[in-house]
C-alpha positions as CSV (number, residue, x, y, z in Angstrom):
1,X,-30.6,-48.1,-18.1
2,X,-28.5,-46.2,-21.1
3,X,-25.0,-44.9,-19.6
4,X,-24.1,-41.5,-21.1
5,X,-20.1,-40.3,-21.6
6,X,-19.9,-37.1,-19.4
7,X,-16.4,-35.1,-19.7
8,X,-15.7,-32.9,-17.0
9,X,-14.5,-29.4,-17.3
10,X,-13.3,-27.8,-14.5
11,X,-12.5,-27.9,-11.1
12,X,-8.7,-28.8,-10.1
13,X,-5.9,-28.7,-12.6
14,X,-3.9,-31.4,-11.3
15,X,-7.1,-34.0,-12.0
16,X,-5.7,-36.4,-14.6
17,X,-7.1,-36.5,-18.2
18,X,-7.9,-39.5,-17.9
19,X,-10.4,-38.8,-15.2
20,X,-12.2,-36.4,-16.9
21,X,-14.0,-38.8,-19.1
22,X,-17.1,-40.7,-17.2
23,X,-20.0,-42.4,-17.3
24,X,-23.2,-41.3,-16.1
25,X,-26.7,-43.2,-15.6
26,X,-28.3,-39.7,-16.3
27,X,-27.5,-36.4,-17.2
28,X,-29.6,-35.0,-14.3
29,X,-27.2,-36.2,-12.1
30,X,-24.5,-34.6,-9.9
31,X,-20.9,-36.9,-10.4
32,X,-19.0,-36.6,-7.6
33,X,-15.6,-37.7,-8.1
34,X,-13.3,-38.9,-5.1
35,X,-10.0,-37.3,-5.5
36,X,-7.3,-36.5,-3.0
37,X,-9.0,-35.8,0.8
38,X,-12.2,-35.2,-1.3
39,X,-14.8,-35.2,-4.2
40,X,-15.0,-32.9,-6.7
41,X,-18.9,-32.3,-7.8
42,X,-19.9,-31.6,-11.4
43,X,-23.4,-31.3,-13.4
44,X,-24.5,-31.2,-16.5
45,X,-26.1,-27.8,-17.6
46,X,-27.0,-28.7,-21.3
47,X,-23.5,-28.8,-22.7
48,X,-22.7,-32.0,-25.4
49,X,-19.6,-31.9,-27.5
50,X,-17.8,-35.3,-29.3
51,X,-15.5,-37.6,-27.9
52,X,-13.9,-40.4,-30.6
53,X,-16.4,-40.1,-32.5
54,X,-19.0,-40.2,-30.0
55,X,-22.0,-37.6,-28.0
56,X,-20.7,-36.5,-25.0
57,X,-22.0,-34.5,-22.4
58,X,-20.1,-31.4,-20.9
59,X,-20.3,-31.8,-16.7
60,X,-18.8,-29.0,-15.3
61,X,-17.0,-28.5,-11.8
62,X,-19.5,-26.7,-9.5
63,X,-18.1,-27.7,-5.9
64,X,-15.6,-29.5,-3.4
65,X,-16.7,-31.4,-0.2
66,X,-14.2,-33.4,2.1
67,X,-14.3,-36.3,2.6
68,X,-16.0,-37.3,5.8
69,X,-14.4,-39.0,8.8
């Protein structure tokens, strides 16, 4: 299965730079990222920019959920 780059946009401004670039199995997915008590949901809505040279997909933040307990 091809892995795609996704960078998020979005969503909490305290989420590290670093974090914001992924890899996704599709771009149909939703990523949900665990961060602090929580994940942070984004999808892809037919963004693409360029990353080091690279395609990239845009995923942006659409949601939060807590973590369950």
């Amino acid at each position: 299965m091809s892995q795609f780059t996704a960078v998020l946009v979005g969503g909490p401004a305290h989420l590290p730079a670093e974090r914001r670039i992924q890899s996704v199995g599709s771009p149909d997915e939703t990523l949900k990222l665990l961060h602090g008590a929580g994940y942070e949901h984004f999808r892809h809505q037919g963004e693409s920019t360029v990353i080091d040279g690279g395609p990239a997909l845009v995923f942006s933040w659409v949601m939060h959920t807590a973590v369950a307990e």
